[in-house]
LOKOL-597711 format. One record per residue (C-alpha): residue in three letters; x, y, z. Coordinates in Angstrom, 1 decimal. Example, Ala and Ser with C-alpha at 12.3 -4.5 7.8 and 13.67 -1.06 7.14 Angstrom:
2
+------+--------+--------+--------+
! guti !   east !  north !     up !
+------+--------+--------+--------+
!  ALA !   12.3 !   -4.5 !    7.8 !
!  SER !   13.7 !   -1.1 !    7.1 !
+------+--------+--------+--------+
//
This chain:
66
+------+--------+--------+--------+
! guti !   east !  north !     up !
+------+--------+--------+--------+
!  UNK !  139.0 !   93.4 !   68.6 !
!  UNK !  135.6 !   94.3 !   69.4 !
!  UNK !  133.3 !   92.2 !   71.9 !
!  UNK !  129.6 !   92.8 !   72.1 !
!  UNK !  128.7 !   94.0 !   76.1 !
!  UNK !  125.7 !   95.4 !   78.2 !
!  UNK !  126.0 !   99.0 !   79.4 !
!  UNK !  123.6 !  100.8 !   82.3 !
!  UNK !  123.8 !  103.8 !   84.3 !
!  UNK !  121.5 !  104.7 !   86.9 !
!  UNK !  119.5 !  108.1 !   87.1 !
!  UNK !  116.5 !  109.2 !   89.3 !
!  UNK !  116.9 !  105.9 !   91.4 !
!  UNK !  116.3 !  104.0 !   87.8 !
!  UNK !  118.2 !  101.3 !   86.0 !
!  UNK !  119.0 !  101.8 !   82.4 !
!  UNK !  120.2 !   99.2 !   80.4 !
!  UNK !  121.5 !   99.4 !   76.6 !
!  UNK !  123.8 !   97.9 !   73.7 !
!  UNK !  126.9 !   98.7 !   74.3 !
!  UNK !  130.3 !   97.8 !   72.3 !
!  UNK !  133.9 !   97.1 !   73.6 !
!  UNK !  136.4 !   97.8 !   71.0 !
!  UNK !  139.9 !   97.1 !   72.0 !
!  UNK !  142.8 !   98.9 !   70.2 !
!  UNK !  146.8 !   98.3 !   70.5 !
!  UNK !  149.4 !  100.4 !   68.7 !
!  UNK !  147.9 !  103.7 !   68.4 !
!  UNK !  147.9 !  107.1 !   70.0 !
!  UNK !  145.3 !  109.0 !   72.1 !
!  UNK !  145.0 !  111.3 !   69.2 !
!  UNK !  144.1 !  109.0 !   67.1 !
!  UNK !  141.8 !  107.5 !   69.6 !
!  UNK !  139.5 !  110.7 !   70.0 !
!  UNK !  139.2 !  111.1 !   66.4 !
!  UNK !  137.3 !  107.7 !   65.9 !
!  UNK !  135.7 !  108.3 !   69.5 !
!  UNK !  134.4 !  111.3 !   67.6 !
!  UNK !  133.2 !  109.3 !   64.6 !
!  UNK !  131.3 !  107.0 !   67.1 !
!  UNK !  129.3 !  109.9 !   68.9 !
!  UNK !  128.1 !  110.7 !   65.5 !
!  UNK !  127.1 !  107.1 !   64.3 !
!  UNK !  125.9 !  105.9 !   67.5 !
!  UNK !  124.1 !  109.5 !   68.2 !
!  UNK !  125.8 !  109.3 !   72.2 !
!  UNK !  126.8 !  111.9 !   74.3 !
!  UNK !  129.8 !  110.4 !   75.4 !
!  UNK !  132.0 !  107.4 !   74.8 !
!  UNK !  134.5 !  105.9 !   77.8 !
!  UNK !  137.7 !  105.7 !   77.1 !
!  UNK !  140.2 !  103.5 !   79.1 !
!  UNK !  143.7 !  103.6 !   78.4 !
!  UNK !  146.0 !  100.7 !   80.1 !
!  UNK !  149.7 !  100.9 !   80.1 !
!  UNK !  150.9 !   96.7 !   78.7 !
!  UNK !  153.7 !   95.1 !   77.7 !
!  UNK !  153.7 !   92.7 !   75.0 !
!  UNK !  156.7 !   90.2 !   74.3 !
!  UNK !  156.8 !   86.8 !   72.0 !
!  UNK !  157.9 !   84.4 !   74.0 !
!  UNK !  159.6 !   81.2 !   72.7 !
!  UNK !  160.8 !   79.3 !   76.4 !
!  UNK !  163.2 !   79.0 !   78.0 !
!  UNK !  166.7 !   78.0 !   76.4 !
!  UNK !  167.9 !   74.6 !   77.7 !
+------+--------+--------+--------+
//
């Protein structure tokens, strides 16, 4: 999934503001993760990108049995 947001750091006392996009991923490994990180640096000409990694659990759940 990826969701539009609005980044900002401060420096020298100064608010900085820019696009920024969230892109959520499920079902990969970190390897794989730095690889497209790495593409992103060099399409969106950045520095840096943050990466956040969550441990979930995901079920299907149907109810209860009655």
């Amino acid at each position: 999934m990826i969701r539009k947001a609005q980044g900002g750091w401060k420096s020298d006392g100064k608010l900085y503001q820019e696009y920024t996009i969230v892109i959520y991923l499920s079902d990969t490994t970190l390897d794989k993760v730095h690889t497209a990180a790495d593409e992103m640096i060099k399409t969106f000409n950045q520095s840096s990108v943050l990466i956040q990694e969550n441990q979930t659990k995901t079920e299907f759940y149907g109810g209860a049995d009655e």
